[in-house]
N, C-alpha and C positions, 0 to 999 in steps of 0.2 A: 424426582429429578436425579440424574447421573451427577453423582459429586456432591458438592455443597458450597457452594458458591460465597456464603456467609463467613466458613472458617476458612477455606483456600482460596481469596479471593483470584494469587498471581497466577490461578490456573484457569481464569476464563477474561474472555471481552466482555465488554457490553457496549447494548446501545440501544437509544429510544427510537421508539419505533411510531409512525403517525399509528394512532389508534384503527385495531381490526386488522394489521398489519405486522408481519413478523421480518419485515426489511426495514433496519437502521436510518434514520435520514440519511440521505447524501450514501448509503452503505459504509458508512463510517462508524467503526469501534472504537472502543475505548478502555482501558487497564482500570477502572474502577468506576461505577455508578456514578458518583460525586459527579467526575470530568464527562460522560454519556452526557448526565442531566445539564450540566453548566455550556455543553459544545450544543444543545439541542435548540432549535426557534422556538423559545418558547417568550410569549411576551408576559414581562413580571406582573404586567399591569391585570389581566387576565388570565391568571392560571388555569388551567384545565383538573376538573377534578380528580380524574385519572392520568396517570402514565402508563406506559406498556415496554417494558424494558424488556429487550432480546439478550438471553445469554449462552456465550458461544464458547465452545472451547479455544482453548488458542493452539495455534497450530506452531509449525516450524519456524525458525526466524525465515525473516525475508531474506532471498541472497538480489545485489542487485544486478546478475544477469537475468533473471526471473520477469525482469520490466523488456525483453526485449529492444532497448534502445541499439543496440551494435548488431544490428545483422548484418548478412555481406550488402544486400541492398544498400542501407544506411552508409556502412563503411566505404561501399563502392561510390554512394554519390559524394561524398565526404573527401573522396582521394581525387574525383573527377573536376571538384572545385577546388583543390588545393592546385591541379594541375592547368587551370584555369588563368589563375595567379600569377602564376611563374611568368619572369622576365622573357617572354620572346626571344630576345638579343642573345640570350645567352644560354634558352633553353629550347628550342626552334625544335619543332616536331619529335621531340625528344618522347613525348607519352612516357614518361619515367613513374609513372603508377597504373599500368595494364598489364592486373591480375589474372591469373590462370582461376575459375572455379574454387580448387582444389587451396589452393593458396588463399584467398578470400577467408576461404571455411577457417582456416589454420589462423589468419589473423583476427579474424571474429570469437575465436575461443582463446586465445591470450590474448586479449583485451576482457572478455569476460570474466576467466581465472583470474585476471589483475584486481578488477573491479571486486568480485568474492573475496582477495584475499585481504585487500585492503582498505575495505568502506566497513566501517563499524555500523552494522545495524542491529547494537544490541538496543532491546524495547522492538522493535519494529517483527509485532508476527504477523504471520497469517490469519485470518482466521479460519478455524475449525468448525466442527460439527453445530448445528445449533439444538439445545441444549430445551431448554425451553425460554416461554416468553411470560415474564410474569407482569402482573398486574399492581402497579401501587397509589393508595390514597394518596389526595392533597397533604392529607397527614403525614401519611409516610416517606412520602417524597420532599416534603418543606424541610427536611431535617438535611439532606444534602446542598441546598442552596447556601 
C-alpha cells in the first residue's frame, strides 16, 4: 500500500464498500474507519462477516464553485424570474436584467469567487486516488462499532 493509513490516518478517506466492490455506498467517504463503518447499511442484528473498506487518498478541499450551481444559464433563469416579479406599474417593459453573453460570464465568476472566498469548507475534500481496498473480520471491524 502507498502510505499507511494506520499512522497517518488525516491523509486518506474511507468507505465501505458492498462486498466484491471497490465503490463506497452511496460513493460516500469518510475521514476515519469508525464514521465509514457507523454511516454504512449495515443491520446490527446481522452482521456480515466481512467488510471491504476502500481507502482513498484525499484530494484538494472542495471549493464551492466546483458544484456548478451558478452558471450563466442558472443566473440567466434566476434574473429572468426576478424580472418576472417586478411591479408592472412601475416597471413596464423595462427588461432591467438582459445580459450581453459576455456579462453573464462576468457575473457567474464573481458570484463564484464570493462563494470560494467565503464558505468555509474546511473537512470537505475531494476524494483522491484509490489507494487500495482492504478486507476486515467480524473481529476486526466490531472494535469500531
Amino acid at each position: 500500500m502507498i502510505g499507511n493509513y494506520k499512522n497517518e490516518p488525516d491523509k486518506y478517506l474511507y468507505g465501505v464498500c458492498p462486498y466484491g466492490d471497490k465503490n463506497p455506498y452511496g460513493n460516500i467517504c469518510h475521514d476515519t474507519i469508525k464514521q465509514a463503518i457507523d454511516a454504512a447499511p449495515l443491520s446490527k442484528e446481522n452482521l456480515p462477516t466481512k467488510l471491504q473498506i476502500a481507502i482513498f487518498k484525499k484530494g484538494d478541499l472542495f471549493k464551492p464553485s466546483e458544484c456548478n450551481a451558478f452558471t450563466e444559464d442558472a443566473i440567466k433563469d434566476l434574473l429572468d424570474k426576478s424580472n418576472e416579479m417586478l411591479c408592472p406599474e412601475y416597471f413596464y417593459d423595462a427588461e432591467l436584467f438582459k445580459l450581453t453573453p459576455a456579462k453573464l460570464k462576468k457575473l457567474k465568476n464573481i458570484i463564484n469567487d464570493y462563494l470560494d472566498k467565503w464558505i468555509d469548507t474546511t473537512g470537505c475534500q475531494k476524494v483522491g486516488e484509490l489507494l487500495e481496498v482492504i478486507t476486515l473480520t467480524k473481529k476486526d471491524y466490531i472494535k469500531y462499532l
